[in-house]
Each structure stands twice: as structure tokens, then as C-alpha cells.
C-alpha positions as a printed Julia matrix, in Angstrom:
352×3 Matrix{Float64}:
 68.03  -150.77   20.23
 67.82  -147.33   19.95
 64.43  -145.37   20.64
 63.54  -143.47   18.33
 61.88  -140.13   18.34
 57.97  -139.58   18.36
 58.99  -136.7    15.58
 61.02  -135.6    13.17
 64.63  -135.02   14.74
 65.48  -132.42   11.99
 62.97  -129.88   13.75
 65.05  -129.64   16.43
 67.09  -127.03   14.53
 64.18  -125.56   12.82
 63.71  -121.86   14.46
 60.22  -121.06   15.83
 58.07  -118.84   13.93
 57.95  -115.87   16.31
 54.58  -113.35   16.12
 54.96  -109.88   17.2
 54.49  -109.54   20.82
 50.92  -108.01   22.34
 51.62  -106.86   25.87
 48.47  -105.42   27.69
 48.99  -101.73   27.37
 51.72  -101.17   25.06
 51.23   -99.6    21.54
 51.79  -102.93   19.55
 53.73  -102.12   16.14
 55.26  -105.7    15.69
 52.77  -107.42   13.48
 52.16  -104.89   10.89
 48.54  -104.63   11.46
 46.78  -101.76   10.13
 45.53   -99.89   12.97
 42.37   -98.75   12.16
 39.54  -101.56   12.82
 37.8   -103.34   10.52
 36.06  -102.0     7.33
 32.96  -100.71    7.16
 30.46  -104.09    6.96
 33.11  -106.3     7.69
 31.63  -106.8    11.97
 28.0   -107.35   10.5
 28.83  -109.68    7.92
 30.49  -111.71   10.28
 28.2   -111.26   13.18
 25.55  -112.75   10.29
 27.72  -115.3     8.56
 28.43  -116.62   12.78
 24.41  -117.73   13.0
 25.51  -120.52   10.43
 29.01  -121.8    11.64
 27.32  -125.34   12.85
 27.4   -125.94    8.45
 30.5   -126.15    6.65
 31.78  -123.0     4.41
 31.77  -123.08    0.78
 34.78  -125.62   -0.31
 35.01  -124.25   -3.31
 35.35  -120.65   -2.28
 32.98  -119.61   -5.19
 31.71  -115.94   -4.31
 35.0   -114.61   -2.99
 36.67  -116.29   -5.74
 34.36  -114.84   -8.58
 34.72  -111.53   -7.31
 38.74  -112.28   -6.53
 38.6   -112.64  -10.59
 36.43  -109.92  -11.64
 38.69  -107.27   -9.94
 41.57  -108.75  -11.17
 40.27  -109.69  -14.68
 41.55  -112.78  -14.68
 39.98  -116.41  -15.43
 38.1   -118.04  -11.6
 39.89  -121.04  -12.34
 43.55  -118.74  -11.99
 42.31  -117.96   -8.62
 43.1   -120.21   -5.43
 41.99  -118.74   -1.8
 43.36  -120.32    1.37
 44.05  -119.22    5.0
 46.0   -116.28    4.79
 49.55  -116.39    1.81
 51.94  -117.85    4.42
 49.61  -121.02    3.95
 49.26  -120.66   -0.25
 52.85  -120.56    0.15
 53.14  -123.37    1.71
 50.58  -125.28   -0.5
 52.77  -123.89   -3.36
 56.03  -125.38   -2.31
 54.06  -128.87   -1.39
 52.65  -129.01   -5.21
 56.18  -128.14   -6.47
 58.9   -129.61   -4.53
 59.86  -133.43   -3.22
 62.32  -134.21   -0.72
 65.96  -132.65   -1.88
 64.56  -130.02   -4.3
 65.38  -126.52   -4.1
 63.47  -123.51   -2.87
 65.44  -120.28   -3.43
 64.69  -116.85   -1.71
 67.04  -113.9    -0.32
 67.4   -113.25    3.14
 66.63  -111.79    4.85
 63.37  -111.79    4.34
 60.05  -113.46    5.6
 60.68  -115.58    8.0
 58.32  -118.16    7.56
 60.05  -119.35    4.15
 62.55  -121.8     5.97
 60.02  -123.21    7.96
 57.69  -124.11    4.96
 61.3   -125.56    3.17
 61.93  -127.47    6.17
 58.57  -129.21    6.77
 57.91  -129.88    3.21
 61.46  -131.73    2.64
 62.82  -128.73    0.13
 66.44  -127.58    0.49
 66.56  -123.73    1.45
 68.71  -121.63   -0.43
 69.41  -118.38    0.54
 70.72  -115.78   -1.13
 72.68  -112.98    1.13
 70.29  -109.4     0.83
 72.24  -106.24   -0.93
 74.31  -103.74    1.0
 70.66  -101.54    1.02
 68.89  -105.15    2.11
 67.34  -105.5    -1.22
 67.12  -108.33   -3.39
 70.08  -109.3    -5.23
 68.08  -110.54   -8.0
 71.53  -111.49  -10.42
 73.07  -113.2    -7.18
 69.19  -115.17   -6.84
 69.66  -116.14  -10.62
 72.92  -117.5   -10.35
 72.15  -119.61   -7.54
 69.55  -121.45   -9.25
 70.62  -124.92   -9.86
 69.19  -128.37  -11.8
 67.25  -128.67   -8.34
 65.84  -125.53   -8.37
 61.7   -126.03   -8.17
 60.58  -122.77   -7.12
 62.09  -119.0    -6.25
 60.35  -116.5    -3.67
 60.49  -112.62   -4.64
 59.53  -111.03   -1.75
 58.05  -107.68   -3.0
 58.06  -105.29   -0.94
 60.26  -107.26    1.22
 59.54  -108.54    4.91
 60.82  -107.43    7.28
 62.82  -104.92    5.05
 60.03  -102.92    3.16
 62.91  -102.72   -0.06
 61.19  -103.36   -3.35
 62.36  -104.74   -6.88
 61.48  -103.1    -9.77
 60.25  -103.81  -12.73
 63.66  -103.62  -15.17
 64.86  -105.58  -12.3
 62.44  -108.43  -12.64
 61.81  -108.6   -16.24
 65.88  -109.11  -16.18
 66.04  -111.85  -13.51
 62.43  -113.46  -14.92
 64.41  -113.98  -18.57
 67.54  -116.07  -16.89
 64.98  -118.29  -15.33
 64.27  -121.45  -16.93
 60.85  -122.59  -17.8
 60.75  -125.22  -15.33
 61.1   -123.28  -12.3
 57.88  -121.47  -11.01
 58.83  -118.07   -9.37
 56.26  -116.64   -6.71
 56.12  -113.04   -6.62
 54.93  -112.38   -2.96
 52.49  -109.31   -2.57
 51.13  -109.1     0.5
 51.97  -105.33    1.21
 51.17  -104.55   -2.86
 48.5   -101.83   -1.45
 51.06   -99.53    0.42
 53.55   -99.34   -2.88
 53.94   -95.5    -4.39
 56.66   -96.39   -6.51
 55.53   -96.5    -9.56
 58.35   -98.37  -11.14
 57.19  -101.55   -8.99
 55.09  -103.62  -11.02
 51.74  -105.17  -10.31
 52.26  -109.08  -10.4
 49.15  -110.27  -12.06
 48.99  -107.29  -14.76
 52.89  -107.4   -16.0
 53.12  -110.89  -15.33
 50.26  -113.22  -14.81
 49.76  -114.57  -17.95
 53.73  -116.41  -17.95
 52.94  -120.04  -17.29
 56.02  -120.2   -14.31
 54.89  -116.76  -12.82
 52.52  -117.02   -9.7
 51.43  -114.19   -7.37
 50.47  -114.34   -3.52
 48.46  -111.48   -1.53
 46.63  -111.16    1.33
 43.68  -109.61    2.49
 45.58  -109.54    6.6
 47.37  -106.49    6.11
 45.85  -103.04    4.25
 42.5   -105.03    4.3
 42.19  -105.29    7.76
 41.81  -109.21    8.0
 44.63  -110.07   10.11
 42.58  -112.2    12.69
 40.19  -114.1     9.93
 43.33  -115.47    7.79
 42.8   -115.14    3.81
 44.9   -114.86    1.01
 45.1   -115.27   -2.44
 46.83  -116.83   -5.55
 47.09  -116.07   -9.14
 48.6   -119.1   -11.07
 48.14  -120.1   -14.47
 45.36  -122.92  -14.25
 47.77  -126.33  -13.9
 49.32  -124.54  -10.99
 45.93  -123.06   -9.33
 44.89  -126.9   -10.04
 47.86  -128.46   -8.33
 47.55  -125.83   -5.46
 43.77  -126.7    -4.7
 44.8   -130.67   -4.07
 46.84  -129.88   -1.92
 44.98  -126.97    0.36
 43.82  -128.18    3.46
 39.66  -128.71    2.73
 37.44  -126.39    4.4
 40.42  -124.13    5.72
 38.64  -120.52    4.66
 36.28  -120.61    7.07
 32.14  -119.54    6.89
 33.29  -116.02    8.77
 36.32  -115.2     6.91
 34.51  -115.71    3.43
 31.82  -113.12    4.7
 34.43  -110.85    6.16
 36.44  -110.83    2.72
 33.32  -110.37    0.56
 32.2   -107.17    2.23
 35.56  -106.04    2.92
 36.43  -106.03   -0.89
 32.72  -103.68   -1.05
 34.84  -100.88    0.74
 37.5   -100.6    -1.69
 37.61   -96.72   -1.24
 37.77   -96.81    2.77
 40.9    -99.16    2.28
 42.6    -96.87   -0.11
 41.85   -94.04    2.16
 43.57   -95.84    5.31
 46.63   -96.69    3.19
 47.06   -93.18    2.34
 47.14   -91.99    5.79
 49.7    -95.27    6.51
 51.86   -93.94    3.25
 51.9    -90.05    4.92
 52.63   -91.8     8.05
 55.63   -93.89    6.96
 57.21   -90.96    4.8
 57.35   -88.81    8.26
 58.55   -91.81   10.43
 61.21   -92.72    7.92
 62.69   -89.27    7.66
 62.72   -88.67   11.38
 64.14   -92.11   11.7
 66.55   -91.26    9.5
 68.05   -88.78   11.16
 69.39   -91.25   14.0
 69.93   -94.31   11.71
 70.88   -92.81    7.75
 71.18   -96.47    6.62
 67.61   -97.18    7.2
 65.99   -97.92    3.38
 63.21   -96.34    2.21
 59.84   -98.79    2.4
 57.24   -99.44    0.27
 55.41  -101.94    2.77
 53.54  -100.55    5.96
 56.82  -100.84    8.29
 60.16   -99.26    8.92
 63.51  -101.63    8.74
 65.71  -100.44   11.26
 69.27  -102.12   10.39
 70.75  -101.84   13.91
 72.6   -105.36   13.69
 73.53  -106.42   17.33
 71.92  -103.52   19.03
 68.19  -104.71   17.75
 67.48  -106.52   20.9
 68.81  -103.14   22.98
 66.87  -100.5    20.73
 63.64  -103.04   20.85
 63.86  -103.22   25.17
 64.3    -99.19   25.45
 61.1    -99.09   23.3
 59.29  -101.57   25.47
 60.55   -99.6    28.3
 58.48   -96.52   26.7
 55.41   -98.53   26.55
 56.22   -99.44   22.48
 56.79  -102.91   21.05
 58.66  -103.61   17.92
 59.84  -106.98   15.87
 63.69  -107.51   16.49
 65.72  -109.72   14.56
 68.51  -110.74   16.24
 71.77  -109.99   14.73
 70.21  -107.8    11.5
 67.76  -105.41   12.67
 63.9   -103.95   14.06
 61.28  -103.79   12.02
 58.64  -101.44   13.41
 54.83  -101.22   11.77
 53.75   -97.91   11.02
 50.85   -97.38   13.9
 48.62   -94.34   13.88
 49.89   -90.54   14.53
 50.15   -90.84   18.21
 51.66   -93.93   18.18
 54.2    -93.2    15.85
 55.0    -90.3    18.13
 55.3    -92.73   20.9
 57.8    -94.83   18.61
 59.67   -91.55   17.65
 60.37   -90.44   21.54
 61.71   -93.5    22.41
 63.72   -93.6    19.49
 64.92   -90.46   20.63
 65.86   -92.14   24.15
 67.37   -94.82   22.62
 69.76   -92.65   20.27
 69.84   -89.89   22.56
């Protein structure tokens, strides 16, 4: 007889999720964190909201969820929090797909989106990025199939920072059929100056296949306390919330999200300097690497191909550490001034 495994043996080719890399004093751009602590009120409403961790948090997610929908003028019940979009995500493909279903995305692109295909039985499609590692949004349409459940726009794109715009998307949303729900993924919407890319929720929230994920990890500074959001029309949102894990925004991260939304005008303010910031590092970039695309996310897609893991080891070298991706390219967070600098010199080293 023979033994079987304790767990699934189709993980076994599943690739590791892999977090940027913190090494104790090294300028850390891997993770695209913002860089400048948290917002103002964020510390103390934690430091209160920890006095009361012994109870459970709010299930329901009320507060944050009321305010979620006031900013966004949308309907409470469109709203669905949960810990952090990778995990709404997740809970999306779970309330959409069964075993041998379809979930389409290009690539590349985040890198969690085979993982959630994988563990939740869908079938991974992937369509190849453009030449200028953009979506191929005719190629994505195409590819959609009978089994097709849902589609992933990543906009702007991880790890590339490349953005669809809105022609773009109002094409590919009108060869989609009604059946298939397509997530527009926005978790770097704050750092977008193009004004030609859309805002999910106001162009296309009210389409009853449309859904749209963000995150309060990156320009809101909530990388370590995990929440995200989703705006679904209300059988989605309703399918979404069985399926989210009960109690998984936490007491702390509630608090922290509350206040930080109160400093709306602080955030903006930190963006800006991360837009200035990316438009210098991009140009001087640039000048080395011509091919590298213009962002719209707060990162830099470097598309070195076989020499990302050499250009990400002369960096660590320098005391930097970047996100390579074997085979395709670096992707390097935009940091403040100085440690852009420090990115920039050994940049320099590197293409010398």
C-alpha cells in the first residue's frame, strides 16, 4: 500500500511567497513600504485600542466600514474589510471559483495570484505581459474561456508599476461576459498622476461583475496591521463575507485604520514627496537601463532579465536591498531622498 502524504502533493510545485528581505542595517526598499512612520494618531489609537485586546474586535467591521462608505459614497453593505487585499483576494476567488475553474491574470504581475489559484483548486491562466510589461488587455480577453470565473487587473501593476487606462478598460470590460467577475486591483491607487487611469469604484463600481481591492498597507502606512478593502456590488460583498476568516481585522488594526483615514491630508502630502521621488529615480535610472517603464505605483521595475539576481547582490553589497525576480527583473521601492541616493550609487556601481 502506498503511504500517502500528510498534504497536498500538488504544493510541492507551488513557489513560496517570498517578502522583501530586512537585513539589520541595510536601507530596505523591497517591500514597498512607505518610509515615513505611521500617521499622525495612528501609535495612540493603537496604544488605546491594545488595553482591550483580551475582547474580540468588532465582526462586523461597522465603524471602519461606515466610514470606508462615506468616503467612497457608496452603500456599507458594498463594502467588505479583511486582513490586508492579498486576503480579499483570496476570499474573492474562494466565493467564485470550484475546483477546475479559471482565474485569469497577466504576468507578470503579483505574485501571490498563483498561490491563491493553487490553494483554492482554480486553474491559473496567465497571460504573457506587453513588450513595455503592461497588460495586454485584448490578449487577457481572448484567453477567457467557458471556465473563466474571475480576471485580475492589476492596476498599477506589481511588481511593474505599468498602468491600464481607462479606453483600455472600458474596451476589454465590454468583451467580457456577464458571468465573469473582473477584480480591478488598487492597492497603489494613491501614488497614480496619470490622469487617464481611472478610479475603480467611481467609473466602475456600480457594474454588477466589476469589484475593486485596496489597501490601507501601502500609502497609508499600515503595512504591519494588515487591512484592505473591497467594493462589490452587494451579492458579491455578501458571498465575500461567508467566506472571510471571522474575527481576522483585528481590535488594533480597526483603531489604526479609523484614525489613519482622520489624516487624509498628511497621507496625500507623503505621496507627493514619494511621486517627486519616483520621477527623479526613474529618470536617473533611466539613463543606465532606457527600457525601464514609467510607474505609477511607489516602485521602480528594473527589467534586467538574468542579471536581476547580479544587479540585486551589488546593491546589497552597498548596504541597499531590492526585490529580484529571477529571470524578469528588480523591483526597487521608492525610499526617502537619502536612500534613493544610496540606491542610485550603487546603481551606478553596478552599471558602471
Amino acid at each position: 500500500m502506498t503511504k500517502r502524504s500528510l498534504t497536498r502533493p500538488d504544493l510541492a510545485a507551488l513557489p513560496n511567497y517570498v517578502p522583501g528581505r530586512s537585513v539589520p542595517g541595510a536601507i530596505k526598499l523591497a517591500s514597498n513600504e512607505v518610509p515615513y512612520g505611521p500617521l499622525p494618531g495612528v501609535a495612540e489609537a493603537v496604544a488605546e485600542a491594545i488595553a482591550n485586546v483580551h475582547r474580540y474586535p468588532d465582526m462586523g467591521v461597522g465603524a471602519l466600514r461606515d466610514k470606508f462608505a462615506k468616503r467612497l459614497g457608496v452603500p456599507v453593505e458594498r463594502v467588505v474589510t479583511g486582513c490586508g487585499s492579498v486576503a480579499l483576494a483570496e476570499h474573492l476567488v474562494r466565493a467564485t471559483c470550484v475546483p477546475g475553474d479559471e482565474l485569469l491574470y497577466s504576468w507578470r504581475s503579483f505574485e501571490a495570484y498563483p498561490i491563491i489559484a493553487a490553494t483554492t483548486g482554480a486553474t491559473s491562466v496567465k497571460v504573457p505581459n506587453t513588450a513595455v510589461h503592461g497588460h495586454d488587455l485584448d490578449a487577457m480577453a481572448a484567453a477567457i474561456t467557458d471556465r473563466t470565473r474571475l480576471i485580475l487587473v492589476c492596476n498599477p501593476n506589481n511588481p511593474t508599476g505599468t498602468s491600464v487606462r481607462r479606453a483600455e478598460i472600458d474596451a476589454f470590460l465590454a468583451k467580457v461576459p456577464e458571468d465573469v467577475l473582473v477584480v480591478l486591483d488598487e492597492a497603489y491607487k494613491e501614488f497614480v498622476t496619470d490622469p487617464e487611469v481611472p478610479d475603480g469604484v467611481e467609473v466602475y463600481g456600480d457594474r454588477p461583475n466589476v469589484a475593486v481591492l485596496r489597501t490601507l498597507s501601502k500609502a497609508w502606512g499600515l503595512a504591519g496591521l494588515r487591512i484592505g478593502y473591497l467594493v462589490a456590488q452587494p451579492d458579491v460583498a455578501d458571498a465575500v463575507r461567508k467566506v472571510v476568516t471571522p474575527f481576522s481585522t483585528s481590535l488594533p488594526a480597526q483603531a489604526a485604520a479609523l484614525a489613519a483615514l482622520d489624516a487624509e491630508d498628511e497621507m496625500r502630502r507623503r505621496c507627493d514627496l514619494v511621486i517627486a521621488e519616483r520621477a527623479r529615480v526613474t529618470k536617473a535610472l533611466q539613463e543606465h537601463l532606457p527600457s525601464i517603464p514609467d510607474s505609477q505605483a511607489n516602485f521602480v521595475w528594473l527589467p534586467l532579465a538574468d542579471q536581476a539576481a547580479a544587479f540585486s547582490q551589488v546593491c546589497e553589497a552597498e548596504g541597499v536591498i531590492v526585490r529580484p525576480f529571477a529571470g524578469d527583473g528588480v523591483r526597487v521601492t521608492i525610499g526617502t531622498a537619502e536612500e534613493n541616493d544610496a540606491l542610485l550609487r550603487a546603481a551606478e556601481k553596478y552599471f558602471g
